[in-house]
LUMSEVEX-923418 format. One line per 3 residues: number of its first residue (from 1); their letters; for each residue x, y, z of N, C-alpha, C, O. Coordinates in steps of 0.001 Angstrom, whole numbers, plus 524288, in hexadecimal, padded with zeros to 5 digits. Layout:
BEGIN
NUM) A) X/Y/Z/X/Y/Z/X/Y/Z/X/Y/Z  ...
# end
This chain:
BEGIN
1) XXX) 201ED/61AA2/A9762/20749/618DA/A96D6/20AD3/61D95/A95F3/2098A/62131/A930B  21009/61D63/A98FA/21312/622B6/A988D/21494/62048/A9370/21441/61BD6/A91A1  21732/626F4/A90F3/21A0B/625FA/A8BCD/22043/6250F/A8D5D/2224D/6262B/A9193
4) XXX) 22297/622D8/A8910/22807/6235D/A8978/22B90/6266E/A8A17/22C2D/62969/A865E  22F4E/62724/A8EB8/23246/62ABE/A8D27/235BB/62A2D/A89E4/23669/625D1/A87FA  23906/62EBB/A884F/23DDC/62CE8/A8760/24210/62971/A8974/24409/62589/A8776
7) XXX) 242EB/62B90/A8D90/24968/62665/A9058/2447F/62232/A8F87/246BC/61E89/A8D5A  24042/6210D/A8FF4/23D5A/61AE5/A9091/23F85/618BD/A8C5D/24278/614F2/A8C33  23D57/61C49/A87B5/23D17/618E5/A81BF/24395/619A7/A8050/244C8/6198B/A7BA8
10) XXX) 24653/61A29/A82F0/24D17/61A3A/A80F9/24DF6/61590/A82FA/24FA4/61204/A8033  24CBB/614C6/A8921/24DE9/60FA1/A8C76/24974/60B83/A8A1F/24995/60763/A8C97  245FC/60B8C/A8677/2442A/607F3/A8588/24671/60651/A7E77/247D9/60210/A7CB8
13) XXX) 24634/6095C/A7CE6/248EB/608FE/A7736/24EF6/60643/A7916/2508B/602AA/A7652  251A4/6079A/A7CCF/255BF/60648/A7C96/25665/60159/A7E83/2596F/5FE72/A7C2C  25406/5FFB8/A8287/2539B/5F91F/A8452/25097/5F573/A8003/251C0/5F0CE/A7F8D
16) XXX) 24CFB/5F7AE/A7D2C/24BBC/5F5AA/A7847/25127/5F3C4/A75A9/252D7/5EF46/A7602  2539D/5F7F5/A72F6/2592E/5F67A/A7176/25E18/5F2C8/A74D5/2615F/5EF9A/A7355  25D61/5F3EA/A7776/25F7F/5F0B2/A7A41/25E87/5EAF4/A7B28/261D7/5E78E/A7A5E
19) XXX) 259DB/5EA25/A7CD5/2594C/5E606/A7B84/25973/5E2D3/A7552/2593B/5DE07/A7520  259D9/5E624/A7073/25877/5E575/A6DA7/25EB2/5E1CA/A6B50/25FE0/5DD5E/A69D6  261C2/5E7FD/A6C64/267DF/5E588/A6D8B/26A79/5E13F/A6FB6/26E41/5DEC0/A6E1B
22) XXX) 26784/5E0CA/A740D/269C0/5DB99/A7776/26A16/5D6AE/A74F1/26DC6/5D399/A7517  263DB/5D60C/A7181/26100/5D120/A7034/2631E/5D0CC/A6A34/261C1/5CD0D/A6784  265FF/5D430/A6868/26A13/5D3B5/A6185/26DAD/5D551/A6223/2709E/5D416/A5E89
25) XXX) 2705E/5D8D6/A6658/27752/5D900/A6662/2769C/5DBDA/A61FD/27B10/5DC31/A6034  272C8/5DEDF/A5E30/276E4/5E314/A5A6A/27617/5E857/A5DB7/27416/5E929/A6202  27827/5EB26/A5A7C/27769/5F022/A5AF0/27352/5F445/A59CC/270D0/5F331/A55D7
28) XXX) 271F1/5F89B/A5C11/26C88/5FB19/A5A64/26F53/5FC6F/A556F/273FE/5FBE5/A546B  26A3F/5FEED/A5193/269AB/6004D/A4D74/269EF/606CF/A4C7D/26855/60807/A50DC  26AA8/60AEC/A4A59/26A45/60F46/A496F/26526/611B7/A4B9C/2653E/61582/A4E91
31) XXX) 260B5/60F61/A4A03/25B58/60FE7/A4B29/25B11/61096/A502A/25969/614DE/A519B  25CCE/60C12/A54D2/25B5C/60B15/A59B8/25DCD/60E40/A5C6A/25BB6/61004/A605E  263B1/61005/A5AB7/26519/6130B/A5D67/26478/61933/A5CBD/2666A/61C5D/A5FCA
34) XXX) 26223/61A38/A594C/25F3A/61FA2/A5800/25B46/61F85/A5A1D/259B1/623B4/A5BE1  257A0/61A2D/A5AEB/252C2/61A37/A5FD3/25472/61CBB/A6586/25273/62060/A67F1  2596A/61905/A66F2/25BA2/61AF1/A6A74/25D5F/6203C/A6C3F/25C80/62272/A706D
37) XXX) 25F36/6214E/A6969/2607A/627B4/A69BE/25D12/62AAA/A68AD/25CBA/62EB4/A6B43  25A26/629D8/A6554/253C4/62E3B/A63EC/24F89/62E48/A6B39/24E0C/63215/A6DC4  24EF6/628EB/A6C40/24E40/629BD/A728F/251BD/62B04/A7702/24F91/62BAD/A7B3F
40) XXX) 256E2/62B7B/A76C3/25A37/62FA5/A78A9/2596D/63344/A79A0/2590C/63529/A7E08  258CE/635E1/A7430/258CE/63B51/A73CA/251AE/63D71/A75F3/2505B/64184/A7823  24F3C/63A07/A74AF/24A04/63AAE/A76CB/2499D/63CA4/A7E91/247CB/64029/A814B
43) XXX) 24CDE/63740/A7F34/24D07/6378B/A860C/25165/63BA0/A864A/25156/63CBE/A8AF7  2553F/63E9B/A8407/25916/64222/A8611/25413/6475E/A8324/25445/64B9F/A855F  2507B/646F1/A7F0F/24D74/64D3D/A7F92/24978/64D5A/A82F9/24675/65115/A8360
46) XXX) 24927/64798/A86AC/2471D/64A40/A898D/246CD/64912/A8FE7/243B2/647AB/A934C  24B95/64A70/A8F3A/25041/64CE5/A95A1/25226/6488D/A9737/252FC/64919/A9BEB  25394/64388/A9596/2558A/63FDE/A96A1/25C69/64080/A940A/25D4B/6413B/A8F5F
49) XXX) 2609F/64007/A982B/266C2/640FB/A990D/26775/63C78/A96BA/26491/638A4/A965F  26E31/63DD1/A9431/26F02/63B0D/A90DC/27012/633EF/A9564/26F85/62FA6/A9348  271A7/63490/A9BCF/2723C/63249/A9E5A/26F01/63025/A9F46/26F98/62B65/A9ECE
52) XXX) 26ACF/631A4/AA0BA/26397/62EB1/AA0CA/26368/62C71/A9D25/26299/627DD/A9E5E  263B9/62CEA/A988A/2614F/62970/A92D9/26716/6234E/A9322/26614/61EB5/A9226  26AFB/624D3/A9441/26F9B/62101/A9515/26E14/61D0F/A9847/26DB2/61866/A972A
55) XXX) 26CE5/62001/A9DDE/26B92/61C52/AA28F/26734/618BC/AA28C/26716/614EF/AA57E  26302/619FC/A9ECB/25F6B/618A3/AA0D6/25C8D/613EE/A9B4A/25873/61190/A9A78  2612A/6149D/A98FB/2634F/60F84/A942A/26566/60B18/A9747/263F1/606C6/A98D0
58) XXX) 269A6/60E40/A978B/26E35/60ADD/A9C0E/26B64/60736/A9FF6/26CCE/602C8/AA12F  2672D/609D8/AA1B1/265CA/60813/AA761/26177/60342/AA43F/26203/5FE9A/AA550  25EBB/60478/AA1BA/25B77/60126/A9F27/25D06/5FB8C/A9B31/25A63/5F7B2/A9A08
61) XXX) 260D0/5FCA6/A9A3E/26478/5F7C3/A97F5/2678A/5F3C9/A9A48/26971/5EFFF/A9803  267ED/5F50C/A9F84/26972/5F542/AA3DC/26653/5F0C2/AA720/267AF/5EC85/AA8F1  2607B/5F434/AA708/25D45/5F23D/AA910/259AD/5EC76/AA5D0/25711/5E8BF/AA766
64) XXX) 25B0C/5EE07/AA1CD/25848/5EA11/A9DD7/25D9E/5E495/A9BCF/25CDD/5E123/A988A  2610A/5E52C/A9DF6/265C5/5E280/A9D29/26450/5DC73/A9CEB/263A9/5DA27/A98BF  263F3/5DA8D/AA0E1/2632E/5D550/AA004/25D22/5D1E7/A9F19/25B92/5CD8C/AA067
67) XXX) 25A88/5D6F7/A9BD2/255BA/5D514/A994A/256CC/5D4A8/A92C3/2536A/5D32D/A8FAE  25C2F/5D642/A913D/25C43/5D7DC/A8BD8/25BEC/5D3C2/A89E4/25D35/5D09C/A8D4B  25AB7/5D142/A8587/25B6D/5CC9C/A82B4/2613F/5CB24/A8150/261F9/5C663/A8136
70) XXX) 26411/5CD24/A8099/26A35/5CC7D/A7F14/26C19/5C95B/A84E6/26ECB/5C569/A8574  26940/5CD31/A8953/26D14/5CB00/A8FB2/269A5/5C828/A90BC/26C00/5C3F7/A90BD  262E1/5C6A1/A924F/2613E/5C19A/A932F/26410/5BD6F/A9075/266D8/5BA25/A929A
73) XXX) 262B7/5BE03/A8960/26429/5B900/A8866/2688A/5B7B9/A881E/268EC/5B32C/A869E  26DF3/5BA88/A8939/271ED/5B828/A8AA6/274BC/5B476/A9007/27633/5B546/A9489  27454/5AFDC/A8C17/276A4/5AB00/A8FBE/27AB9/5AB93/A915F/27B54/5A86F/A94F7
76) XXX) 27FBA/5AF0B/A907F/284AD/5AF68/A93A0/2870A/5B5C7/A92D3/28650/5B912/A8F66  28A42/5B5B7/A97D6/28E05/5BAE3/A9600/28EFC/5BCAC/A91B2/28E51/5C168/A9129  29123/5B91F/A8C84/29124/5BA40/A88C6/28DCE/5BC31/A8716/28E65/5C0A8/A8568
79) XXX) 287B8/5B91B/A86BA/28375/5BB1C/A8445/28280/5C0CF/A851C/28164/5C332/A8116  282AE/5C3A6/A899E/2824A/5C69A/A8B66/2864F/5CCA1/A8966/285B7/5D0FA/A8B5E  289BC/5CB72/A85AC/28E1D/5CDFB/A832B/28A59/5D1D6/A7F3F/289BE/5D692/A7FD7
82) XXX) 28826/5CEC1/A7B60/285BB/5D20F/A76CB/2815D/5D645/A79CD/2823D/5DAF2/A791A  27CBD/5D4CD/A7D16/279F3/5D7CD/A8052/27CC4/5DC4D/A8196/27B31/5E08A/A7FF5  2813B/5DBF5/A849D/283A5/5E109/A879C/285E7/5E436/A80E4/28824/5E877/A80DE
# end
């Protein structure tokens, strides 16, 4: 089994959160977002642009959009407000 890279475990920590967000509408915590940024800085020491680590969030949230629990289980437009 390959090991993790960095951008992996950023794009996976971060759709974690994300979904995590979707399905309670609060906000991350101090902790999560120091997770966040501690694997940042992991994937930018090692040669990953600050544009790569953006995009490839972006692209993955993106991609995971209408699997989140917040946007499945919303029954209307409205529902769909707190998710975004």
């Amino acid at each position: 089994m390959e090991q993790p890279t960095a951008l992996s475990e950023l794009g996976a920590r971060y759709l974690e959160l994300l979904a995590e967000v979707s399905r309670t509408g609060r906000n991350l915590d101090r902790q999560e977002l120091e997770s966040l940024r501690a694997l940042g800085e992991r994937a930018a020491e090692a040669g990953h642009g600050l544009r790569e680590l953006v995009a490839h969030c972006l692209g993955a949230g993106r991609r995971a959009w209408p699997a989140l629990p917040g946007v499945a289980g919303a029954g209307s437009l409205g529902g769909l407000r707190p998710a975004g």
